[in-house]
C-alpha positions in Angstrom: 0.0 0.0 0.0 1.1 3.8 -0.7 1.6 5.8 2.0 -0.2 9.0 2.0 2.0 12.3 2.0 2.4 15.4 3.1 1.5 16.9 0.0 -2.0 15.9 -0.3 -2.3 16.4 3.0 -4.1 19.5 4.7 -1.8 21.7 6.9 -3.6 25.0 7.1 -3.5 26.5 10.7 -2.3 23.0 12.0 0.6 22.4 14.3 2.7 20.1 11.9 5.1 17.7 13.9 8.2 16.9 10.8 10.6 14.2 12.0 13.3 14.8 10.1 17.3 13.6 9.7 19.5 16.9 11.2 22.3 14.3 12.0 24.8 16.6 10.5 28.8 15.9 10.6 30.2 18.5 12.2 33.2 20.7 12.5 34.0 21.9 16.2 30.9 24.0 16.3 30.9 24.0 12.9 28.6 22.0 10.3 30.9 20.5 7.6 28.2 19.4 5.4 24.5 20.6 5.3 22.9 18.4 2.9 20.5 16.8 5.3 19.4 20.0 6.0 19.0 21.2 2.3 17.3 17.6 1.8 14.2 18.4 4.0 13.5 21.8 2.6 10.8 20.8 0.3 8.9 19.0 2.8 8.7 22.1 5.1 8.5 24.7 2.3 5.3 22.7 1.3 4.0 23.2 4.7 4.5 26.7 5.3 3.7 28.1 1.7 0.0 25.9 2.2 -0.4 28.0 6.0 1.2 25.1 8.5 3.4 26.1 11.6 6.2 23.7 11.4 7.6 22.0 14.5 10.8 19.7 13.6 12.7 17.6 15.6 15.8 15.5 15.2 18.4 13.6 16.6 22.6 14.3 16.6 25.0 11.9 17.3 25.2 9.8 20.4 24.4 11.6 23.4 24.0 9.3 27.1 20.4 10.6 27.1 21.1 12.3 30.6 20.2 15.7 29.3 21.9 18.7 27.5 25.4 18.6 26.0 26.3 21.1 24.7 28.6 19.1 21.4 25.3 17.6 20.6 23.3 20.9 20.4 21.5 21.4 16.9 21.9 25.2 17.8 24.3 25.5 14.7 21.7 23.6 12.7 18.9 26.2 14.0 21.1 28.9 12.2 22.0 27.3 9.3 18.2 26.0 8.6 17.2 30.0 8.9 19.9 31.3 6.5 18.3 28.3 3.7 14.6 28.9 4.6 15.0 32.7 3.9 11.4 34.3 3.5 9.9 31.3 3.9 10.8 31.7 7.9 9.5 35.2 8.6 10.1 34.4 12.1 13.5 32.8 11.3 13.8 29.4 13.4 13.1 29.7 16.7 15.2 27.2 19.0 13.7 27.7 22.2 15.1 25.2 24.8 17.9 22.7 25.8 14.9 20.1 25.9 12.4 19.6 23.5 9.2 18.5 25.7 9.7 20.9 28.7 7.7 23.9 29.6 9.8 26.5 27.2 9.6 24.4 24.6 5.8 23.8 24.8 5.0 27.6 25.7 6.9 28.1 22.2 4.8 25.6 20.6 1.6 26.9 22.0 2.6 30.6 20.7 3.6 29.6 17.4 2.8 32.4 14.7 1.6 31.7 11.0 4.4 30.4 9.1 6.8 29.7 12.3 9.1 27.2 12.5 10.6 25.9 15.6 13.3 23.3 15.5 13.5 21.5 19.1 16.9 20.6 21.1 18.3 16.9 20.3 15.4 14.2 20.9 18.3 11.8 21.7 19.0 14.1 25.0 15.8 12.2 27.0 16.4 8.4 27.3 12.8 8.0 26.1 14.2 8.6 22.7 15.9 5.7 21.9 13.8 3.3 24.3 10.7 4.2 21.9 9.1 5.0 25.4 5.6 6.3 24.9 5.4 8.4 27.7 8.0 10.5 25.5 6.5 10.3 22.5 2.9 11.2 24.3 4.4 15.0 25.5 5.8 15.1 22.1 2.1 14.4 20.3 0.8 16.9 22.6 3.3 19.3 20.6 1.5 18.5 17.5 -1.3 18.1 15.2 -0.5 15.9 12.5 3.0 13.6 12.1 5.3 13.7 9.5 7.8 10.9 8.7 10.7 13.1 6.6 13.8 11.1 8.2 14.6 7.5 6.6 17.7 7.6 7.4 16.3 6.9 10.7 13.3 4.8 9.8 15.2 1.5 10.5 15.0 2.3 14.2 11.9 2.6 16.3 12.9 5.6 18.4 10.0 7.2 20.3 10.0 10.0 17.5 9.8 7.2 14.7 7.5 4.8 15.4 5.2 5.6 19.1 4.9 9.6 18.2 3.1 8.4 14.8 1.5 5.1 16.9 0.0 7.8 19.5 -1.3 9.9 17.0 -3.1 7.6 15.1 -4.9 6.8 18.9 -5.9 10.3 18.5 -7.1 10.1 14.7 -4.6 12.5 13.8 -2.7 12.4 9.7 0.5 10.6 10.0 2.4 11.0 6.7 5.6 10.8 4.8 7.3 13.6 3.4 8.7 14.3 0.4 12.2 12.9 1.2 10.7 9.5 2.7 8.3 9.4 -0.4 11.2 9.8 -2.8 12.8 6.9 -0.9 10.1 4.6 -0.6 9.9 5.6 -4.6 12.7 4.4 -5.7 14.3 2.3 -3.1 10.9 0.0 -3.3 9.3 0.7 -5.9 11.3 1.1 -8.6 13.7 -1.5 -7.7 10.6 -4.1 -7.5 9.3 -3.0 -11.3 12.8 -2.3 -12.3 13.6 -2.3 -16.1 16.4 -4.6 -16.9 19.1 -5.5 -17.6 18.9 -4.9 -14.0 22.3 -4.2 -11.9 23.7 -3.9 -8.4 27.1 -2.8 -7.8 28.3 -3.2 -4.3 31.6 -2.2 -2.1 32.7 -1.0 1.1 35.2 -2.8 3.4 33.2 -5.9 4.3 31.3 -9.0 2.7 30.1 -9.3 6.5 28.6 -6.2 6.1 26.7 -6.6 2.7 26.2 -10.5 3.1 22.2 -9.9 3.7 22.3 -7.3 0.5 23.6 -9.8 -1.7 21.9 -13.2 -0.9 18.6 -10.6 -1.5 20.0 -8.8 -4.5 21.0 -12.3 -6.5 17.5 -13.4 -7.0 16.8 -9.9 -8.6 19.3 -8.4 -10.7 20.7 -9.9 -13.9 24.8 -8.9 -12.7 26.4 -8.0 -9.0 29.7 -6.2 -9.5 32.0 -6.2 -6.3 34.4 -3.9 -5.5 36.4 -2.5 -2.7 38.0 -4.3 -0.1 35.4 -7.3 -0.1 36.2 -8.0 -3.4 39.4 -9.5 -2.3 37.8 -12.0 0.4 36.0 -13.1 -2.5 38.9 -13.4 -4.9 40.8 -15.5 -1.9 38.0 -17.7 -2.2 38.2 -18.3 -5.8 42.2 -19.3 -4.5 43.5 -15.8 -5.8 46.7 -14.4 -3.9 45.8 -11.3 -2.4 48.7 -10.1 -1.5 48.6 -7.6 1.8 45.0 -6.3 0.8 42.9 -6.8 3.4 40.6 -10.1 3.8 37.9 -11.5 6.2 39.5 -14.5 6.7 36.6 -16.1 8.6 34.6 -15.1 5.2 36.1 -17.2 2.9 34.0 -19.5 2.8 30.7 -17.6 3.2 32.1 -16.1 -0.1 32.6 -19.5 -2.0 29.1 -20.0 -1.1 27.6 -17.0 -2.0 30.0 -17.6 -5.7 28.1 -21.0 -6.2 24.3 -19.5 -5.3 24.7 -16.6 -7.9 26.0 -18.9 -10.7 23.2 -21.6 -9.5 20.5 -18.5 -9.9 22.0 -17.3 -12.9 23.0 -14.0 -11.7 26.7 -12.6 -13.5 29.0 -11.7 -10.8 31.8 -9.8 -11.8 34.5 -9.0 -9.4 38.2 -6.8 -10.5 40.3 -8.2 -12.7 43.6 -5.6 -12.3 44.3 -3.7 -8.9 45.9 -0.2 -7.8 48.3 -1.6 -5.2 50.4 0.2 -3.3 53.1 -1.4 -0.1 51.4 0.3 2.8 48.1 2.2 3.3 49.9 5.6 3.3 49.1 9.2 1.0 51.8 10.1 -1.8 53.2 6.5 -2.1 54.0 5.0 -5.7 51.0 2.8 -7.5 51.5 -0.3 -9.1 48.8 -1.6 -11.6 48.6 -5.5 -10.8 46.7 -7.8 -13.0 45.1 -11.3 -11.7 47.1 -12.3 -8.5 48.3 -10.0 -6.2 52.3 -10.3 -5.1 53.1 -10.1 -1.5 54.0 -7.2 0.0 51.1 -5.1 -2.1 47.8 -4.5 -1.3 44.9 -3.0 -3.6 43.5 -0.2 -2.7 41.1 0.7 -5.9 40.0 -1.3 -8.7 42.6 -0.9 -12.3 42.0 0.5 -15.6 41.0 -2.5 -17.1 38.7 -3.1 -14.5 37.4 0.4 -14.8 36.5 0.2 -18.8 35.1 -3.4 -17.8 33.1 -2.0 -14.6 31.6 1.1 -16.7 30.4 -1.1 -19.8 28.3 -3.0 -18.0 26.8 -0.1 -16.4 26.2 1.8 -19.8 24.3 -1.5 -20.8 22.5 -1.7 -17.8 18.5 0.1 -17.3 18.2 -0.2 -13.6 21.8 0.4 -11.2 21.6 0.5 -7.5 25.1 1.5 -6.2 26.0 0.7 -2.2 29.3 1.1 -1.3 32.7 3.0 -3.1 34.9 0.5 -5.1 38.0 1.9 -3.6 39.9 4.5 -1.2 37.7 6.8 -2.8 38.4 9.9 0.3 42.5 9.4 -0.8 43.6 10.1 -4.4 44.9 8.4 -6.4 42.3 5.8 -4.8 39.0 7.2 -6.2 39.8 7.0 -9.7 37.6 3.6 -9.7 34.4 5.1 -8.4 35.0 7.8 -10.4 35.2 6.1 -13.5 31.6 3.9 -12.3 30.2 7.0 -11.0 30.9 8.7 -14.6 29.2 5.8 -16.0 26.3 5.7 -14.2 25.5 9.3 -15.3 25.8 8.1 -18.5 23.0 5.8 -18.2 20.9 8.1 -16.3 21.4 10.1 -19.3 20.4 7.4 -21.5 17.5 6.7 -19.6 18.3 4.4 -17.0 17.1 4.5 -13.5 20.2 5.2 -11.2 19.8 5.1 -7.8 23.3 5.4 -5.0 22.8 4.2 -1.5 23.7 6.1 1.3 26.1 6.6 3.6 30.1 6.3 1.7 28.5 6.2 -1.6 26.2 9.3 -1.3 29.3 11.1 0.1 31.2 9.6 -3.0 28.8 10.7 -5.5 28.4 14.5 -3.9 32.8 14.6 -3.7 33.2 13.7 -6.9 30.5 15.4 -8.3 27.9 13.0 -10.2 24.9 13.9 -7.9 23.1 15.9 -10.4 23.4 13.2 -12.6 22.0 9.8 -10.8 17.9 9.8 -10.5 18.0 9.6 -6.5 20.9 9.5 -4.1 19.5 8.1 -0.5 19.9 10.0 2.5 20.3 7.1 4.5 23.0 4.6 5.0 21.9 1.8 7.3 18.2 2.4 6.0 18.8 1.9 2.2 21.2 -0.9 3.3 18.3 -2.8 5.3 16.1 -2.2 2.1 18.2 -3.5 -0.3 18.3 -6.5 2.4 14.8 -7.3 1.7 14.1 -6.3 5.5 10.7 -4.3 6.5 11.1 -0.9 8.0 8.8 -1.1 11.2 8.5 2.7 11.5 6.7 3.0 8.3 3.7 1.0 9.7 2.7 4.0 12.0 2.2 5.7 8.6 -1.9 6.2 6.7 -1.8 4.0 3.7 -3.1 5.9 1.0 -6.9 4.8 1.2 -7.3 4.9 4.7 -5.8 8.6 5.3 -8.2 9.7 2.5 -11.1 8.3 4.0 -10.4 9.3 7.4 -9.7 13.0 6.6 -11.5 13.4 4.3 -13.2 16.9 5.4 -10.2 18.5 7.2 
């Protein structure tokens, strides 16, 4: 069932509660990197410009939950969300107290004027955050009058904010929707990659096969080719009883890897994995590169995928109608170690350009695609990292249960 969004849902004059991902990396006091922020801007620009007061909350990083600390605030994020809103915030964004359910914060709430917007202090700062205590999430409905879902990123976790917030509001026959972020998501991520137009294709890296083990075994029984890179590949070139030199290896994995080698030639799914390797003698900046083809000499280890590869790697993507990317094929953050997700990442706008749906995970790969500059050019980029991950797993997202379906939010609201 589709879940009902924010956008066909009335907000005039109502109190609208936006969940959304203000996790930020920061600087000091300083954000580094503001894209979360500039991702939620549609969702509360839709509420404001339709006559909604907007109340959003958030989490930010990984506080003990004892109350206020001060390298936690979202203060900074406050600031920054006023100088992007412009106009749109009269009022700017008011930030009223170091804890989002006491009585500041709800007196703020209460006085809210026509198009304000109130960000409250780090939900992770109560314990009841992150032990989805209802209690917690009651004073927070009481801050509200309709739930939005805007923060994926978070949606694998049933936090208070994600999952009994929306659960006590629907008690109180109040809308509980996705935003636009979450309905892009839900979009692609689902439905897209369930009708996806073939020849379909999944390219996975990132450090560990332990890591994307659950990704795969669900992946193989719907795309036509997996390409592996970064350091995983290598556990499963050991297992094919490929010298690996010095690269690094689950050891304990090999065999999980000659497994998972045997079900994707059993299901007929291509699996493609580097045939040439950047190596270098130790992981260290402004050392000299060797190109090694097939085995691996001792005393090297690969840090990207090789030109060969690379050509190989970005053919298959041209020819390919659906790509879901999770995970850089190299040391993308170190040059010259990002010439291999460069090089797929090029590709992949290629095919979105040809028509293909192109869709990059979260987490390393969204940070890939937005460093080296292909964001524009893939047809969504997820926002969140173990979320997408857990998707592409085949699991179920428990917090988007608390959300309307389509049918029944229409029928219930109807008249408001």
């Amino acid at each position: 069932m589709t879940k009902a969004r924010i956008d066909h849902t009335a907000v005039a004059g109502k109190r609208v509660f936006i969940r959304v991902d203000f996790n930020v990396p920061m600087n000091g006091a300083a954000i580094s990197d503001d894209s979360r922020i500039r991702a939620s801007l549609p969702t509360i620009r839709s509420v404001l410009h339709r006559g909604g007061r907007v109340v959003l909350a958030s989490h930010m990083g990984r506080p003990e939950g004892n109350g206020y600390e001060a390298a936690y605030s979202l203060a900074p994020v406050a600031e920054r969300l006023a100088q992007l809103l412009g106009s749109d915030a009269p009022h700017g964004v008011m930030f009223p107290s170091m804890d989002c359910t006491d009585d500041a914060a709800r007196a703020a709430v209460a006085s809210m004027p026509e198009h304000g917007v109130i960000l409250l202090e780090n939900l992770r700062f109560a314990k009841g955050e992150k032990k989805g205590d209802a209690d917690f999430a009651a004073r927070l409905a009481d801050l509200c009058d309709l739930y939005v879902n805007d923060a994926f990123g978070t949606s694998h976790r049933a936090d208070a904010s994600m999952h009994a917030l929306p659960m006590a509001m629907g008690v109180r026959n109040a809308p509980r929707v996705a935003g636009l972020l979450l309905g892009a998501e839900l979009e692609y991520l689902i439905a897209r990659v369930a009708a996806a137009e073939r020849p379909f294709l999944a390219i996975l890296g990132g450090a560990k096969v332990s890591d994307k083990i659950l990704a795969i075994r669900n992946l193989m029984s719907k795309v036509d080719t997996i390409i592996v890179g970064g350091a995983m590949a290598y556990t499963f070139l050991r297992a094919q009883g490929i010298s690996t030199g010095s690269s690094r290896v689950e050891s304990d994995r090999i065999e999980l890897a000659r497994e998972i080698l045997a079900e994707a030639a059993a299901k007929g799914c291509a699996f493609h994995l580097p045939s040439d390797h950047v190596c270098v003698a130790k992981f260290e900046a402004g050392l000299p590169t060797t190109i090694v083809s097939g085995a691996i000499p001792d005393g090297l280890m690969g840090l990207d995928i090789g030109p060969a590869t690379q050509k190989h790697f970005a053919q298959i993507v041209r020819q390919s109608k659906t790509i879901v990317w999770n995970g850089p094929l190299g040391v993308f953050e170190m040059p010259p170690f990002d010439a291999g997700t460069r090089a797929v990442g090029a590709a992949c706008v290629e095919a979105s350009a040809a028509g293909a749906i192109t869709i990059a995970g979260g987490g390393d790969t969204a940070a890939a695609v937005e460093q080296l500059g292909f964001a524009a050019g893939f047809s969504h980029i997820s926002t969140g990292g173990g979320a997408s991950l857990e998707v592409l797993e085949g699991k179920h997202l428990v917090c988007l249960d608390a959300l309307d379906d389509v049918v029944d939010h229409l029928a219930a609201h109807a008249k408001d």
